[in-house]
C-alpha positions in Angstrom: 102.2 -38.0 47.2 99.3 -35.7 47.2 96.3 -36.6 49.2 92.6 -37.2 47.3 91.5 -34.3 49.5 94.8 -32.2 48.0 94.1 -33.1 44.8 90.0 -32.2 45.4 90.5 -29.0 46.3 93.3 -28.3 43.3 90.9 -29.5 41.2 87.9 -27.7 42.9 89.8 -24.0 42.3 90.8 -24.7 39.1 87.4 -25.4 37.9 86.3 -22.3 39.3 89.2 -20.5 37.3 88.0 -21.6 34.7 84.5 -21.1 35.0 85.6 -17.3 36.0 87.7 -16.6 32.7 85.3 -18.9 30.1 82.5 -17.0 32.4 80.0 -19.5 32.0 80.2 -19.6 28.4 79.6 -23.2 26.7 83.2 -25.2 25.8 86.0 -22.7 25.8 84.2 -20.0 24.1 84.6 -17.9 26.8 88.4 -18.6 26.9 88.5 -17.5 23.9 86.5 -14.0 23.7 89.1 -13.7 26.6 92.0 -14.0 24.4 90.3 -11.4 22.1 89.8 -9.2 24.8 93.4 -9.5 26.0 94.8 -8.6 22.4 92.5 -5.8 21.8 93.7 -4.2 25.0 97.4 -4.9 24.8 97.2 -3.4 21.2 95.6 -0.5 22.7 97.6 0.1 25.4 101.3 -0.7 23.4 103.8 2.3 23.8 104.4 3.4 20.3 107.5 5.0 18.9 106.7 8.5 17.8 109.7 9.0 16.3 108.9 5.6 13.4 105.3 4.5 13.9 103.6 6.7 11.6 99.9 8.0 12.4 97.6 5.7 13.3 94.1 5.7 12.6 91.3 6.0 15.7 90.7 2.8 17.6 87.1 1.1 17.7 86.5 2.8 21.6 83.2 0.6 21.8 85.4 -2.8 21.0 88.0 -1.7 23.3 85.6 -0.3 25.9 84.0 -4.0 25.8 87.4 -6.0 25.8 88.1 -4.1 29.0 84.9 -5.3 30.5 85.4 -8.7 29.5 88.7 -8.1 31.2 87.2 -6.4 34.4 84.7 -9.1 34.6 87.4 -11.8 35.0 89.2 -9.4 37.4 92.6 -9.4 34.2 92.7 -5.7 35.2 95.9 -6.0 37.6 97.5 -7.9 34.9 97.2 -6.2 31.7 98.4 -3.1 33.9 101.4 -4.9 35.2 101.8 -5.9 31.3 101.5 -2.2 29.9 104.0 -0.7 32.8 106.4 -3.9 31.5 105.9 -2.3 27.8 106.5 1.2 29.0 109.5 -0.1 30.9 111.1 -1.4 27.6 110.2 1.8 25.4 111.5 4.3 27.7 114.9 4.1 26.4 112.8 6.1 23.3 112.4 8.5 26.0 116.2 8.8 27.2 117.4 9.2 23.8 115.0 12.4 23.4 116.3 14.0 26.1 119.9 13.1 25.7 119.0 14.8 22.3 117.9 18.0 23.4 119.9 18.5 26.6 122.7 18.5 24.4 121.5 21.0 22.0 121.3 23.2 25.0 124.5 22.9 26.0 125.8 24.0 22.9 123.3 26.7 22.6 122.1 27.6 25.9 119.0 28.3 24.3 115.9 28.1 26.6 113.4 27.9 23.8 115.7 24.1 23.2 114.1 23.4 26.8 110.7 24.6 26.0 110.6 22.2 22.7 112.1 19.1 25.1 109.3 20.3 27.5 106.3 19.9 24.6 108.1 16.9 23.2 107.7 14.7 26.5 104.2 15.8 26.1 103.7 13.8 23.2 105.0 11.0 24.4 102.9 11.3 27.9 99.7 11.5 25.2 100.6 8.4 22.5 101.1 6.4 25.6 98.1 8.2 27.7 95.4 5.0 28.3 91.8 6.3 27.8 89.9 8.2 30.3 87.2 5.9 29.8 89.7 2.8 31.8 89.7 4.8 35.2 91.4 6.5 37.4 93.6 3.9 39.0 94.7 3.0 35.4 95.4 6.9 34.8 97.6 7.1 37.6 99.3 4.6 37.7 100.4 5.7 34.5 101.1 9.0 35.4 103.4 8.1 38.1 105.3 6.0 36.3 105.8 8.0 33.3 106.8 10.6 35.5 109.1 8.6 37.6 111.2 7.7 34.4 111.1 11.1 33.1 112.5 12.6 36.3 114.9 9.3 36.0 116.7 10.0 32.8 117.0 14.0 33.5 120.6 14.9 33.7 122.2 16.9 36.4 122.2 20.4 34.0 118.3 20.2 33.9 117.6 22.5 36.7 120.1 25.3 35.5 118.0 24.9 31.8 114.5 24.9 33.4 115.3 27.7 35.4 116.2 30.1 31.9 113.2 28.7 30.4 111.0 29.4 33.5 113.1 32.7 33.5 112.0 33.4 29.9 108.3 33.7 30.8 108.3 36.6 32.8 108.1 40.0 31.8 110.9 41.6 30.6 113.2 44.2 32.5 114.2 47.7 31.0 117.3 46.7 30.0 116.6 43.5 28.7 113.9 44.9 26.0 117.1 46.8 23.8 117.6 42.8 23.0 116.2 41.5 19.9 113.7 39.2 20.5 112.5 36.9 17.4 109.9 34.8 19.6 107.6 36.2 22.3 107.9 34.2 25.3 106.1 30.3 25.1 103.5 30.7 28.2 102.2 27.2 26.7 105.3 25.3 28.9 103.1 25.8 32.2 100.4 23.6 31.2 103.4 21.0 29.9 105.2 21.7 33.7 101.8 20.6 35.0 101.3 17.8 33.1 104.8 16.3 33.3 104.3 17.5 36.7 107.5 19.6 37.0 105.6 22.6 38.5 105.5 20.6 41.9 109.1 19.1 41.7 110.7 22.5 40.6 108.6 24.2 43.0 111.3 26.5 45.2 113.6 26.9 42.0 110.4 28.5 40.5 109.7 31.1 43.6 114.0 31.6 43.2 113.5 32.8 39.9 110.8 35.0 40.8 112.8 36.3 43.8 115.6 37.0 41.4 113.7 39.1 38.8 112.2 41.3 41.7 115.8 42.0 43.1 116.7 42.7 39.7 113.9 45.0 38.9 114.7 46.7 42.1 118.3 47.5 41.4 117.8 48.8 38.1 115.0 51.0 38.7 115.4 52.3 42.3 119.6 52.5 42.5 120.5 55.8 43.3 117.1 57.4 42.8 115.7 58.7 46.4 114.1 62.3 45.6 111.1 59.5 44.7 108.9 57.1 46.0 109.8 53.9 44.5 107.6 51.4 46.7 103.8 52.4 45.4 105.5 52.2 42.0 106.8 48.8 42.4 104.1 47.3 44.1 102.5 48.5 40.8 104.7 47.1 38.7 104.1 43.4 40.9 100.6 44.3 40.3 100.8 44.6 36.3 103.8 42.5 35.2 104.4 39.4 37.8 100.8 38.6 39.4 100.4 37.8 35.9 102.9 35.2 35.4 102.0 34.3 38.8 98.9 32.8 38.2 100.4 30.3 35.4 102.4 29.1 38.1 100.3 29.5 41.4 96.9 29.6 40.5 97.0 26.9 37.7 93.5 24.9 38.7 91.3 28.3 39.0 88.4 28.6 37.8 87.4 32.1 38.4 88.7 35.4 38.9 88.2 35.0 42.9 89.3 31.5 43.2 92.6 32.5 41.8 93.3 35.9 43.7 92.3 33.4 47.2 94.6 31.2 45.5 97.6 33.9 44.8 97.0 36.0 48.4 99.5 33.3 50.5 102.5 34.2 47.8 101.5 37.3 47.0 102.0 38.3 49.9 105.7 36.6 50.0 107.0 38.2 46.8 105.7 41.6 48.8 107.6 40.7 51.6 110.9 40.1 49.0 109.9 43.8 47.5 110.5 45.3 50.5 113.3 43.0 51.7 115.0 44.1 48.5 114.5 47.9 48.7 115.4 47.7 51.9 118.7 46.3 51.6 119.5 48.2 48.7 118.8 52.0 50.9 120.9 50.1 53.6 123.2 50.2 51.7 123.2 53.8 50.5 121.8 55.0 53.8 125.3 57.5 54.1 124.5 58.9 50.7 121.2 59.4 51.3 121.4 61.1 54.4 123.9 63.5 52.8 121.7 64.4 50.3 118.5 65.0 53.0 116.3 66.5 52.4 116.0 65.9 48.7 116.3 62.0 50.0 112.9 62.2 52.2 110.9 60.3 49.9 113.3 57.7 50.1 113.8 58.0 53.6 109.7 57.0 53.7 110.1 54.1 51.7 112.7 52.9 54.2 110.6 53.5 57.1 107.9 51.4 55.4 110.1 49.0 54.4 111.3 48.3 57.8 108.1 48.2 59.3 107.7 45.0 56.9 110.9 43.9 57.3 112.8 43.7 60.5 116.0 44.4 59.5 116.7 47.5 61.9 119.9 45.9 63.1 120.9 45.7 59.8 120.6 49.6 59.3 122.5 50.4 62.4 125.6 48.4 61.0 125.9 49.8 58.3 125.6 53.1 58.9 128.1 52.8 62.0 130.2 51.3 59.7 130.4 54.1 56.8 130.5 56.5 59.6 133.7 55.1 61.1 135.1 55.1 57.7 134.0 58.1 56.2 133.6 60.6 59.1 135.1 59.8 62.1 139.1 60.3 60.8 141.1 62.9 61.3 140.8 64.2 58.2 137.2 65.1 58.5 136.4 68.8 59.1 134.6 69.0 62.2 132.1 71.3 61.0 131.1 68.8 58.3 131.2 65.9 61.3 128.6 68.1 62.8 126.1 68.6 59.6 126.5 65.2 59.0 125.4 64.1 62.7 122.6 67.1 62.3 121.4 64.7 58.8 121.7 62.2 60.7 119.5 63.1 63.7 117.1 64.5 61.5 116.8 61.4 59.1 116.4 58.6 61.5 114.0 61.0 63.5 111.8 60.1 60.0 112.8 56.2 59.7 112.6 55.8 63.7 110.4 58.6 65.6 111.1 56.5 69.1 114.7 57.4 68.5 116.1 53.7 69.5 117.9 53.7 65.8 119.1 57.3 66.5 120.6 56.2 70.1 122.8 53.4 68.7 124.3 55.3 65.8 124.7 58.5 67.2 126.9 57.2 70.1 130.1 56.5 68.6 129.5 59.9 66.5 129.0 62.0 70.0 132.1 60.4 71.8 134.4 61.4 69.3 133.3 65.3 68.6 133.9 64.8 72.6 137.5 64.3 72.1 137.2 67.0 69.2 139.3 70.5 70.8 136.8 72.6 67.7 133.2 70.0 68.7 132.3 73.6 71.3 133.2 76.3 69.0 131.8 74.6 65.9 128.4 74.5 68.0 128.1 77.8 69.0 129.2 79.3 66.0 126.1 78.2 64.2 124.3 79.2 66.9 124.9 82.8 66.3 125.3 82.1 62.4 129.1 83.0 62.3 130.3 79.4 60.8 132.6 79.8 57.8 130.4 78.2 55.0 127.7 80.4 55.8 125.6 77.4 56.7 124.1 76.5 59.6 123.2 73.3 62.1 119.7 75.0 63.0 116.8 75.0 60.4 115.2 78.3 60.5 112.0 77.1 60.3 112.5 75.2 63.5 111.1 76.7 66.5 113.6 78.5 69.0 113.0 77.0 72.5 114.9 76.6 75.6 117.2 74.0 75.7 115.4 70.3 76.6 116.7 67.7 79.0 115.5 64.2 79.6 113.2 63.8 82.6 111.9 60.8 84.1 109.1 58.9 82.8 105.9 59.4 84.0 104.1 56.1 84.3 100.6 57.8 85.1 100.7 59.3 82.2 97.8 57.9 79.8 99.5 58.5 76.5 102.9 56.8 78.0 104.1 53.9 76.0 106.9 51.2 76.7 110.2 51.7 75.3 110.6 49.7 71.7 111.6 46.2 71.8 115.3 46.7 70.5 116.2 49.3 72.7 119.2 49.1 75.0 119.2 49.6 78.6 120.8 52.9 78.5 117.6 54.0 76.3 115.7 56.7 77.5 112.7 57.7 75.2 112.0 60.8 76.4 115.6 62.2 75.6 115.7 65.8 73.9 113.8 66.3 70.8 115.3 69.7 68.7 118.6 69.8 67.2 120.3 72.3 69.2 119.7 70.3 72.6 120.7 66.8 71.5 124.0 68.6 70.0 124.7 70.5 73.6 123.7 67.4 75.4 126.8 65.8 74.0 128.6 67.3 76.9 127.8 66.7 80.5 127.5 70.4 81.4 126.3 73.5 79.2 128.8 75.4 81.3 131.3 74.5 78.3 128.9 76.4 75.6 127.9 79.5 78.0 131.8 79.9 78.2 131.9 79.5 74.4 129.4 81.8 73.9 131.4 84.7 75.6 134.5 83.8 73.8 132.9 84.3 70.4 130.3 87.5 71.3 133.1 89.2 72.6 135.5 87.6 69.6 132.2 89.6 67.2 132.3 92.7 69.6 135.4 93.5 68.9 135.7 92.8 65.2 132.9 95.1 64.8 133.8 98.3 63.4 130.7 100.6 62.5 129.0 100.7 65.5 126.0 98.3 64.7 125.5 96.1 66.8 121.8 94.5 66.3 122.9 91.3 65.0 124.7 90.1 68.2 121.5 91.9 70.2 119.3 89.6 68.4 121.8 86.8 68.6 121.3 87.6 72.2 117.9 87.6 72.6 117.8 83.8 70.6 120.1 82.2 72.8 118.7 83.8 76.3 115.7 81.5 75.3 117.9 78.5 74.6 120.4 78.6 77.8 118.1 81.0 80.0 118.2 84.2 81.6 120.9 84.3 83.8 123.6 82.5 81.5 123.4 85.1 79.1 124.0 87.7 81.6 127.4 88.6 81.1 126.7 88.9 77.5 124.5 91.6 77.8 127.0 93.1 80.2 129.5 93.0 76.9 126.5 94.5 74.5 126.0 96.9 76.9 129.8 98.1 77.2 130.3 98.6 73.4 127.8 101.2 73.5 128.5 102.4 76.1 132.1 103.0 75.0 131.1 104.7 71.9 129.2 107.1 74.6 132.2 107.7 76.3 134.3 108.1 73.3 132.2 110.7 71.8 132.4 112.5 74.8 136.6 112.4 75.6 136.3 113.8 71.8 134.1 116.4 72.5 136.7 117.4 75.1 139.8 117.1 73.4 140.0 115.7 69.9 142.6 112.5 69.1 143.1 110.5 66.3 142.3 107.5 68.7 139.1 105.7 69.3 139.4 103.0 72.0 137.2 100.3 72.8 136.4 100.7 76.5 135.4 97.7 78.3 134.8 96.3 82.3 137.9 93.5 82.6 136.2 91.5 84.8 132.5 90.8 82.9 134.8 90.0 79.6 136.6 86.9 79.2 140.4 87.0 79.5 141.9 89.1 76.7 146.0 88.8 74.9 147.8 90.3 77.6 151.5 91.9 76.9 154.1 94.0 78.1 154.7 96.2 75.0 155.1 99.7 75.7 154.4 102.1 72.7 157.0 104.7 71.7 156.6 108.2 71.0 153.7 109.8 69.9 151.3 106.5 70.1 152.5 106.4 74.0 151.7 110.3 74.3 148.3 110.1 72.6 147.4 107.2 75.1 148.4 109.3 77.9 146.3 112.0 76.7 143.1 109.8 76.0 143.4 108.5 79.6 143.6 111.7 81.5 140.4 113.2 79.9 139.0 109.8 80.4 139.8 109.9 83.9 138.3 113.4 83.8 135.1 112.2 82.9 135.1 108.8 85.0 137.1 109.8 88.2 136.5 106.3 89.5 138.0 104.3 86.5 141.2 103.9 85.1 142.2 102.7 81.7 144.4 99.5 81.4 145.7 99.8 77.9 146.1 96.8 75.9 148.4 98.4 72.8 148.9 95.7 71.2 145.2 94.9 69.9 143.5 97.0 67.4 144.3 98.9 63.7 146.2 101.8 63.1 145.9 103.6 60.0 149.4 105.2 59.4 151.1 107.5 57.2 154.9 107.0 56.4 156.1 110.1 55.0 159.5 109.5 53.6 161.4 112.1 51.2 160.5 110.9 47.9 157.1 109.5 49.0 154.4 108.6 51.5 152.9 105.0 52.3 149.6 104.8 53.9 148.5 101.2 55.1 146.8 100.2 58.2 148.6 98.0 60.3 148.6 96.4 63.7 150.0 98.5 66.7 153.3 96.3 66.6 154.5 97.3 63.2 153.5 100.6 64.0 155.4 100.4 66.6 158.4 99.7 65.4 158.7 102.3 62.4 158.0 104.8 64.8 161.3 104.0 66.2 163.1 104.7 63.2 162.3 108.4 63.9 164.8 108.0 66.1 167.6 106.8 64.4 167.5 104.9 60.5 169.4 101.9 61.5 168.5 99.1 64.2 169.5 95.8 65.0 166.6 93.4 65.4 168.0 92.7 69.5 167.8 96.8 70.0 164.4 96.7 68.6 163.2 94.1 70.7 164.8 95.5 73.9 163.3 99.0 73.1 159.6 98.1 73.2 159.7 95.3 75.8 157.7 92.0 76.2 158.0 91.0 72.1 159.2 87.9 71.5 162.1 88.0 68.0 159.2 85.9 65.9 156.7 88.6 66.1 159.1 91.3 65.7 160.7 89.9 62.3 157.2 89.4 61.2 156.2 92.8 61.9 159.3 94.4 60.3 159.0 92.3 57.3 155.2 94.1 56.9 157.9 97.5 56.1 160.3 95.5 54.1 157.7 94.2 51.7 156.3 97.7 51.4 159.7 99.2 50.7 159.9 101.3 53.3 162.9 99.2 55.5 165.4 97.3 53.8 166.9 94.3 56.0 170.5 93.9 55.7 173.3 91.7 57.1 173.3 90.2 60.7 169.2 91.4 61.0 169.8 95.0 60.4 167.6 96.9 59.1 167.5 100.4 57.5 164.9 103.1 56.3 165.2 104.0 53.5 164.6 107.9 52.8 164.4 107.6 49.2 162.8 104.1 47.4 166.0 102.0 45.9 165.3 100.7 42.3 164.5 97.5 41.5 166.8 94.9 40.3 166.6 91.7 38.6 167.9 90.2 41.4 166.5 92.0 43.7 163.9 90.8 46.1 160.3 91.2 45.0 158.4 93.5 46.7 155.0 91.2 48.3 151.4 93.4 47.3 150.1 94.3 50.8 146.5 93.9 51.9 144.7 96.8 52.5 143.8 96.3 56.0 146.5 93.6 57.4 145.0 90.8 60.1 144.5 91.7 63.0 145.8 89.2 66.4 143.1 87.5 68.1 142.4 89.8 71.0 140.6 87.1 73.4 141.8 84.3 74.9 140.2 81.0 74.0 138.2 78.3 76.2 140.8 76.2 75.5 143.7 78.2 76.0 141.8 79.5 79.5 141.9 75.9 80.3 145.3 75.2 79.5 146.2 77.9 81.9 144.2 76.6 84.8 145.7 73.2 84.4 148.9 74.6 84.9 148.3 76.3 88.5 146.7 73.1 89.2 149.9 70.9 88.3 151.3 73.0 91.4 148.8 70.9 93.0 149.9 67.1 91.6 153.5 67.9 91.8 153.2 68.9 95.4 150.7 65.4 95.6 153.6 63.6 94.0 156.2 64.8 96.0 154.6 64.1 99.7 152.7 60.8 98.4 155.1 59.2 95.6 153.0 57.2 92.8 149.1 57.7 92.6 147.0 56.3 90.4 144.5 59.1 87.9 141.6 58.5 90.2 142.7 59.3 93.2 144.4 62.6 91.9 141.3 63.3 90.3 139.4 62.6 93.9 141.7 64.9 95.5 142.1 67.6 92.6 138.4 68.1 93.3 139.4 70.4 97.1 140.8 72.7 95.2 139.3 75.8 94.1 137.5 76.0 90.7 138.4 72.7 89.2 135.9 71.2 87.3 137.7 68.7 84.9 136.5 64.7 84.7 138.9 62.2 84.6 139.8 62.1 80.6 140.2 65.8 80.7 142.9 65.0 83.7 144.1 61.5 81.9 144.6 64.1 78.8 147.0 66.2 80.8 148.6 63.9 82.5 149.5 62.7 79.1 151.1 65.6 77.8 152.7 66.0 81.1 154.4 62.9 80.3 155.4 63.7 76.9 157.4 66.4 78.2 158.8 64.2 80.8 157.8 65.7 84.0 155.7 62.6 85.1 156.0 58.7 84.4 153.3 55.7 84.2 153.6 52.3 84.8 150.8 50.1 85.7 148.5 52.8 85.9 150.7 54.8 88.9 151.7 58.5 88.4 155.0 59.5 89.6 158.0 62.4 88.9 160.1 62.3 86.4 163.4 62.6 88.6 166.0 63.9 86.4 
């Protein structure tokens, strides 16, 4: 049972109750202007059902301004709130229905503008159930958030694909999207819907996505393939004209001036830039192989990439892929050397403009420079653009480049004032001082530039020799170019070689002057002159008597020299004069060799031939006598016979077809080659690793290289060794196992 004090105070707060809700009023009249007010406002704030209730007319804002006083004043507020969210809660299947409605339609359709009218539509509905300003702003929001909160609710799981076509509707259009017939221009009214239904902040990243997307679109279509252009000023102007635009619907939606929306735009502005160049970037990444094969009509897009990457660090990136598409599109077997070495020569010049420290240069060239060193041609190649003989007619050295002497990398001077640290990326074999011009980084390849000066001699005397008229000014000048490249003193024996070709023309004229012959040798001093094709052949007949001849006056003139012929280099214009006719050809001294010997008799065999001139292998000699059978003048018979014949047989059907003859047939290569000289000298010193082999069994390659290195002259490293030790063992003179050298004993 309650207490009289329990029942006091009951009774004490219900009196105050109702003296709070009849406010003072006499009787229960203020109960009742309470009811009123409570009617008035639920009226007002009643969800309606736009898609039955028909228009109504404006409410009485004083009366309902002055019911929600009356309900203020007896502090109803919280209630008639928690009665209106009730309302909403039982009218929102109104809302579900809608969007069931049009999400569908889009599925069917895939129409964004279906989107954009579901967007407006839940618009209306926010505004028919929107309470009046004049209530407040806890009212207002608490309205907001829920209508919001059953919006995002009943939103299926496709939504997000269909707000991001219609948000991807509103920008500009691309170049090839505007061929498409458009019936509508784009709806720019959705934003202020997004920011009402407050999609704007929920959607916020799949917005920027969509932005990101267009730009790498934009990029692609307008900058693929295009590099004799700069593309990034034009599509920073493009950002500038088309997107900022669009941008400020989306990022700048509360300014109120000009100013407060470019402060408001700087922070993503400046994130879309960063996507620009991220973009372009990736997109001359990939083409960065392309591009560099079309330097230097590429530059401008070799600057945009530079710029890029100084935005974008993405420098590793780079080096990838261009190590990647020169492993698979140069370095194979089936690439010509030559173009290996224009293509390294792009190279180097290109990332000299992306890079100037040259710590992208340093990681791609190094798989390009080890394999032209395993390259045989990598020397030859080189120095035959030097002194512009390469086959193509191009050449690795710009002419407008500077000729200076050859650069190597020195040690960094730290007092320097204008030093700086090496970049951030670079490796620890990085030096940033390494050599600057074309033609050093290409020598540098190679440990020693004795391998070029040897080169060089090899191919000036190669160009000596082919030369026929006399002129020699391009090799003087050739001379002159590379004595301030390699210096003085390697080009020495060079000008010992110039020096001998006119000097032999001297001498020439003079044994001429003396006693005339139909021979004009090239005099030369054997031991200034690489090694040339040595032989045994000795020359029949009258070419054996005019030699004699030449070398007594010569001796006449030059008591102290002798001439060593070589007969087997050189042209001879001859003169066959048989009975029904005469052939004229030049031909080398082999062939004319051998139809000289036919004076003797009109019959040989190919052995007798071959005995009678000595030192000629059967090869050349049915080579050379095939030169006389395709001209007619030998006819080869049974059991390699061959016959002159006196008076030309006629042609058959059956016969053999007579080959048309050059005028002036090729000539052998008169000087020995680096690489044969090499091969030579590897064989005297296998003398050495047999005899090491013998006395010490099984060595591993380093210690026969250690003790290759007593004997005289040798100067190979290790691979050069491992390399011959290699082919040794393909021809089974040596064995390996476990890294041990040992004869093969048969």
């Amino acid at each position: 049972m309650a207490t009289d004090a329990v029942r006091a105070q009951v009774a004490a707060k219900w009196q105050d109750s109702f003296n709070r809700l009849n406010r003072g009023q006499p009787g229960i009249t203020g109960l009742m202007a309470l009811s009123e007010a409570w009617n008035i406002a639920s009226e007002f704030l009643h969800p309606r059902d736009l898609t039955t209730t028909p228009t109504q007319k404006e409410p009485n804002m004083s009366a309902i301004k002055i019911a929600f006083d009356v309900l203020s004043k007896s502090r109803m507020l919280p209630m008639i709130l928690e009665s209106f969210l009730e309302d909403m809660r039982k009218q929102q299947h109104l809302i579900t229905a809608e969007v069931n409605t049009y999400m569908s339609e889009f599925e069917n359709s895939s129409d964004p503008r279906v989107i954009g009218r579901l967007v407006h539509r839940l618009v209306e509905w926010y505004k028919a159930w929107h309470p009046a300003p004049e209530l407040g702003h806890t009212i207002l929001s608490a309205y907001t958030l829920s209508f919001q909160t059953h919006v995002f609710s009943v939103l299926p799981p496709s939504f997000p694909r269909a707000f991001k076509a219609l948000v991807t509707s509103t920008l500009p259009k691309l170049a090839s999207d505007e061929d498409q017939e458009d019936e509508e221009p784009p709806d720019m009214s959705v934003w202020g819907s997004f920011e009402t239904l407050g999609l704007v902040e929920r959607y916020e990243s799949l917005i920027a996505s969509v932005c990101y997307e267009h730009i790498e679109a934009y990029v692609l279509e307008e900058c693929r393939g295009k590099w004799s252009e700069s593309m990034l000023t034009g599509l920073r102007e493009w950002m500038a004209t088309k997107v900022v635009p669009w941008m400020v619907y989306s990022y700048a939606r509360g300014a109120k001036t000009p100013d407060e929306a470019k402060h408001m735009l700087q922070g993503v502005g400046s994130r879309f830039d960063f996507h620009i160049c991220k973009t372009l970037c990736d997109l001359r990444t990939s083409e960065i192989f392309d591009i560099i094969i079309d330097y230097p009509d590429s530059l401008n897009a070799l600057n945009d990439l530079r710029e890029c990457l100084q935005r974008v660090d993405q420098r590793a990136e780079l080096v990838s892929t261009l190590r990647y598409a020169n492993k698979k599109r140069l370095l194979h077997p089936g690439a010509d050397t030559k173009d290996i070495l224009t293509q390294y020569v792009s190279i180097i010049r290109c990332l000299r403009i992306i890079d100037p420290p040259g710590v992208l240069l340093f990681k791609v060239a190094d798989p390009i420079r080890r394999y032209l060193r395993e390259r045989s041609d990598t020397i030859r190649c080189i120095v035959a653009s030097l002194v512009g003989d390469g086959e193509s007619g191009d050449s690795l050295v710009d002419e407008n480049e500077p000729i200076q002497p050859l650069q190597t990398a020195e040690v960094e001077d730290y007092a320097d004032p204008h030093w700086e640290p090496e970049p951030i990326d670079a490796g620890p074999d990085f030096r940033t001082n390494k050599p600057s011009d074309v033609i050093s980084t290409l020598v540098s390849i190679y440990d020693s530039r004795d391998l070029f000066v040897k080169e060089l001699q090899v191919l000036l005397a190669q160009r000596l020799l082919a030369t026929k008229d006399g002129n020699f000014e391009k090799e003087r000048r050739n001379i002159e170019i590379l004595k301030v490249r390699f210096g003085e003193a390697a080009l020495q024996v060079c000008e010992v070689m110039l020096k001998d070709m006119t000097d032999s023309r001297r001498i020439d004229q003079h044994v001429q002057s003396q006693k005339a012959s139909v021979i004009h040798p090239t005099i030369i001093s054997r031991h200034f002159w690489p090694p040339l094709q040595a032989t045994n052949i000795v020359m029949p007949g009258q070419l054996q008597e005019m030699q004699e001849s030449y070398a007594k006056e010569f001796t006449t003139f030059k008591p102290d020299k002798k001439l060593s012929w070589l007969p087997h280099l050189g042209t001879v214009h001859i003169d066959v004069e048989l009975t029904d006719r005469t052939v004229s050809t030049q031909v080398p001294p082999l062939e004319a060799a051998f139809i000289e010997l036919f004076l003797e008799k009109d019959l040989w065999t190919i052995e007798d031939l071959v005995a009678k001139l000595g030192g000629v292998d059967k090869a050349s000699a049915l080579k050379s006598l095939g030169t006389w059978v395709d001209l007619g003048v030998l006819k080869e018979e049974e059991d390699f016979k061959y016959r002159l014949l006196e008076t030309a047989e006629a042609e058959t059907s059956g016969g053999r077809a007579h080959a048309p003859r050059p005028a002036i047939a090729e000539e052998p290569l008169a000087v020995v080659t680096v690489q044969q000289q090499q091969a030579e000298q590897m064989r005297v010193f296998w003398k050495f690793i047999e005899g090491m082999l013998t006395n010490l069994g099984s060595l591993s390659l380093d210690r026969i290289q250690t003790m290759l290195k007593f004997a005289p002259t040798y100067d190979r490293n290790i691979d050069q060794l491992g390399a011959f030790m290699e082919a040794a063992r393909r021809e089974g003179l040596v064995t390996v196992q476990d890294g041990m050298w040992k004869l093969n004993k048969k």
